[in-house]
N, C-alpha and C positions, 0 to 999 in steps of 0.2 A: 254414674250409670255403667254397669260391667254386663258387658253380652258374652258369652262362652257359644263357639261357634264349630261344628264338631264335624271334620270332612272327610275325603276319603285318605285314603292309603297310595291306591294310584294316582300316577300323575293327571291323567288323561279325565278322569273324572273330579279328582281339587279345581283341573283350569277350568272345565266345564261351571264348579261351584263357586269359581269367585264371583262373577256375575250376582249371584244372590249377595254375596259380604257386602260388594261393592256399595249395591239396593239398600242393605242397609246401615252401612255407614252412613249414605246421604240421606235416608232417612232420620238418622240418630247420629249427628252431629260432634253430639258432646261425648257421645259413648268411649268407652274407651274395652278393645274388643281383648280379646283371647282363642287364640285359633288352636285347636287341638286334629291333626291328622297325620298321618303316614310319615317316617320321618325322609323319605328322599323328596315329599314333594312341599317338605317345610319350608326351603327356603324361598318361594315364588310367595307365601304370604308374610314371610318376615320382610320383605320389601316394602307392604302396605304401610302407606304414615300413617295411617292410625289403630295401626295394629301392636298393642303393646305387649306381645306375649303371643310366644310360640310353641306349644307342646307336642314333639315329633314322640307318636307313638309307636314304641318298637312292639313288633308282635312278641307273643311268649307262650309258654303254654298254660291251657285251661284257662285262656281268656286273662290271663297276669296281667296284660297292658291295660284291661279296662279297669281292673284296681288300680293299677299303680294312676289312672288319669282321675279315679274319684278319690283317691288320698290326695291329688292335689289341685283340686277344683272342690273339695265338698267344705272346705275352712272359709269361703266365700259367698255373701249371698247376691247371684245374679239378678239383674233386672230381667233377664230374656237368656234361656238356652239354645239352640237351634241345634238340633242334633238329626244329620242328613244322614244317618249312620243307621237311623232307626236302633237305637240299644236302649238298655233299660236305666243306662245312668241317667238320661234327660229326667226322668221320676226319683232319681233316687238323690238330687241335689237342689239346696236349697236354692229355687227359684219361683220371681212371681209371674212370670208366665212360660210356655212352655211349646216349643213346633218340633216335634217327633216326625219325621219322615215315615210314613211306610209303606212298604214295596210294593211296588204296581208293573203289571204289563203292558198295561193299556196303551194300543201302539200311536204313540207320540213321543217325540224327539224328551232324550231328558231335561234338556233345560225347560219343558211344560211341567215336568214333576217335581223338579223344584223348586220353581214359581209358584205351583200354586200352594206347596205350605205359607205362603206368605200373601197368598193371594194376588199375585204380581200380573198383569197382564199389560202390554206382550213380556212374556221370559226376556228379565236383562242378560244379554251375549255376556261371554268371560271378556274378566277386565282383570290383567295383569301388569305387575308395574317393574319399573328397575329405577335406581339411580343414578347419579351423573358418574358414580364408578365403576359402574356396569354398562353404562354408553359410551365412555371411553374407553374400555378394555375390547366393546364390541366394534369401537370404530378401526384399536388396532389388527383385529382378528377380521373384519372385511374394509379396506379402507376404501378410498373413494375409486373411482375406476370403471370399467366395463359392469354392466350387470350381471348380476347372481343368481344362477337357480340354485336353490338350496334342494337336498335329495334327502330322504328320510331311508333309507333301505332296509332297515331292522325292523322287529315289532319281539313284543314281548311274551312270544307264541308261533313258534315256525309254523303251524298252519297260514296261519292269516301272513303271513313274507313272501311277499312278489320276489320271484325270481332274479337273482343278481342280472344274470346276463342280459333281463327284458328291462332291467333299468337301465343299466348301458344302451341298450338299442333308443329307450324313450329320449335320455339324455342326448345320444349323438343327433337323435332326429329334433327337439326340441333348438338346439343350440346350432344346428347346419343354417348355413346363408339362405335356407327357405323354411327355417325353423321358427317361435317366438321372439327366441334370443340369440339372436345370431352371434355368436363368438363370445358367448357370455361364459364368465367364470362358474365355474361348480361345487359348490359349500356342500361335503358331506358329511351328514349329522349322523350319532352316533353313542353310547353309552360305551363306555371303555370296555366294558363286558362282553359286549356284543361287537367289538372292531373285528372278529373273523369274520363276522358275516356280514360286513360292510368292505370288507378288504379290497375284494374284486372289483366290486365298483369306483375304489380309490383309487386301484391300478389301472382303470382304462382309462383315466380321465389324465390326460397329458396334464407336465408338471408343472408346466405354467400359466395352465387357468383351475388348479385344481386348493382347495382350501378343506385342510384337512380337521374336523370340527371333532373328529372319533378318537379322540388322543385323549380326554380328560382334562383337557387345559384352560378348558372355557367352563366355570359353575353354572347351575341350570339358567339364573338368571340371567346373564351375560349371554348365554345361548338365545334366551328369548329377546333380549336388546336386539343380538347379531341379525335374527330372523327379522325384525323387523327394518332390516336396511338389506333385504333380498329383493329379487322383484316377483321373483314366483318361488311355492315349496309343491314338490312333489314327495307323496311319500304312503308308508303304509300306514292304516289304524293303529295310533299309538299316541303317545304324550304330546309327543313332537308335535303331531299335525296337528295337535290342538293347538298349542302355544304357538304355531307358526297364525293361526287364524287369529287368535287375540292381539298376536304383533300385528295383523293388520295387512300381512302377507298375502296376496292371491295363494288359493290353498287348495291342492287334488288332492283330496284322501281316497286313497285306493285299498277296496273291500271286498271281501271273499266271506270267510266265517264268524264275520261279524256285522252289525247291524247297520247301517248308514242310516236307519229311520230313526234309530235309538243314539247313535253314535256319531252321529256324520260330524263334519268339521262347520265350524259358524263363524261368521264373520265378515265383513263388508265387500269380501269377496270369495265365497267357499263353497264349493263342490263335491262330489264323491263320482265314484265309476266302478262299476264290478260287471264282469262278463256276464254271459247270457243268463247265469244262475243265480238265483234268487238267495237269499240267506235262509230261506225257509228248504230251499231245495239241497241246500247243501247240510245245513244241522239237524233237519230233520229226516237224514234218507237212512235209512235201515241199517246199513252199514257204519254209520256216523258214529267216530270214539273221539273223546274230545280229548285223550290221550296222545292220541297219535301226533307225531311229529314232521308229518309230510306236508308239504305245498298242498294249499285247497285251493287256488285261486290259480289254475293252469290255464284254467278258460278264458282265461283276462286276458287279451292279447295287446301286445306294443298299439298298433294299428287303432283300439279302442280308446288307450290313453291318450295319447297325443291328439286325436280326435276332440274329446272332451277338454285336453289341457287348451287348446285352440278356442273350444268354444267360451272356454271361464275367461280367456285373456281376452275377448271383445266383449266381455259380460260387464256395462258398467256397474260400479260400486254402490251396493246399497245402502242407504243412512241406516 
């Protein structure tokens, strides 16, 4: 039995989707799957044991990547496609049944519009995995010792990026002797691309409780191992905070021009915080260019974070 299972490009929406593979693999037992998505966030499903096939599709133009995926998925015939991607290849390959995703507004968290192509109820959370060469690479990258807050300070959209300097301030008040974690080491996460804008926060964090995660040295799954031997992530909407919530991490995702209702962070302990303004007040105001490359999220103050980081770290964990 062969499922062709067809995800996103981003990372932030794959970790969202393995929840559903997860669903059903334990559904379908004997299956033996094939994941077709984005290739940076291939390697989080080549981890799954029963994923025998991994198609990291590179974009191209006039839509190239979606031939180049039915030249090599249409010489097979599936038992079940699942294509979250909503394209038109789910109809154009031989398969005996068929769940075409498509696009909805309708305001409820994505993992409800995921689900119910499958009819899933409650939405299975993201379920990501690593192996024991990815728990050991992560035990040497945080090893045992004082607790970890891990820091997310990038996103993949300078609108939606808190302020370097108000994560230093979140960090020193967070980890102060009247903080969550008092004298806790600080793991900052980071895409090698993006180390400028994680820089500053590197540099304020003294150098020996500081764990520099922005270098490339850790692959994505290793990062998600590492995250899961943190004891809290703070960080912006982005891949990261998702992964940090699947490892199981207490998780702030902090939001400005993007959706916490559609997007928020999930997991047995996960939260969001965005200043006074609404995501509708901020993308939808007349002036709103989703060009633009400035801070939207100024109204977010240190003082609102750490408030909310406080209230998630006595929030017990839900099954």
């Amino acid at each position: 039995m062969r499922i062709l299972f067809i995800t996103a490009s981003r990372i932030g929406d794959a970790v969202l989707s393995s929840g559903l593979l997860d669903a059903l693999a334990r559904r379908h037992p004997e299956a033996r799957f094939t994941v077709a998505c984005g290739a940076v966030a291939a390697p989080l499903f080549a981890a799954a044991p029963f994923v025998e096939e991994v198609i990291p599709m590179v974009k191209r133009r006039r839509a190239g990547h979606w031939l180049d995926l039915w030249r090599r998925t249409v010489t097979r015939r599936w038992a079940l496609v699942v294509d979250l991607r909503g394209s038109a290849l789910g109809w154009l390959l031989p398969a005996w049944r068929r769940r075409v995703l498509r696009s909805s507004w309708e305001p409820r968290h994505r993992l409800f519009h995921l689900a119910g192509l499958l009819d899933l109820d409650p939405p299975p959370p993201p379920r990501l995995w690593a192996g024991a060469a990815q728990h050991e690479a992560a035990a040497r990258l945080i090893p045992a010792g004082p607790p970890v807050l891990a820091v997310g300070p990038t996103a993949n959209w300078a609108a939606k990026q808190w302020p370097a300097e108000r994560f230093v301030t979140a960090i020193e008040r967070l980890t102060a002797p009247d903080g969550i974690l008092p004298g806790a080491r600080v793991a900052v996460l980071a895409a090698p691309s993006e180390r400028a804008q994680a820089q500053p926060v590197l540099d304020a964090v003294p150098a020996a409780r500081r764990i520099d995660l922005a270098d490339g040295r850790a692959d994505l799954v290793t990062l998600f191992a590492a995250l899961g031997r943190c004891a809290f992530y703070l960080g912006n909407d982005s891949g990261l905070m998702h992964m940090a919530a699947a490892a199981g991490c207490p998780t702030l995702g902090l939001f400005g021009p993007s959706s916490e209702l559609f997007y928020g962070p999930v997991g047995p302990r996960a939260a969001s915080v965005r200043g006074p303004r609404s995501f509708e007040d901020i993308c939808h105001a007349p002036d709103f260019d989703h060009r633009r490359g400035d801070c939207l999220m100024l109204d977010l103050d240190p003082d609102r974070v750490v408030a909310a980081a406080r209230r998630l770290w006595t929030t017990p964990a839900q099954a």
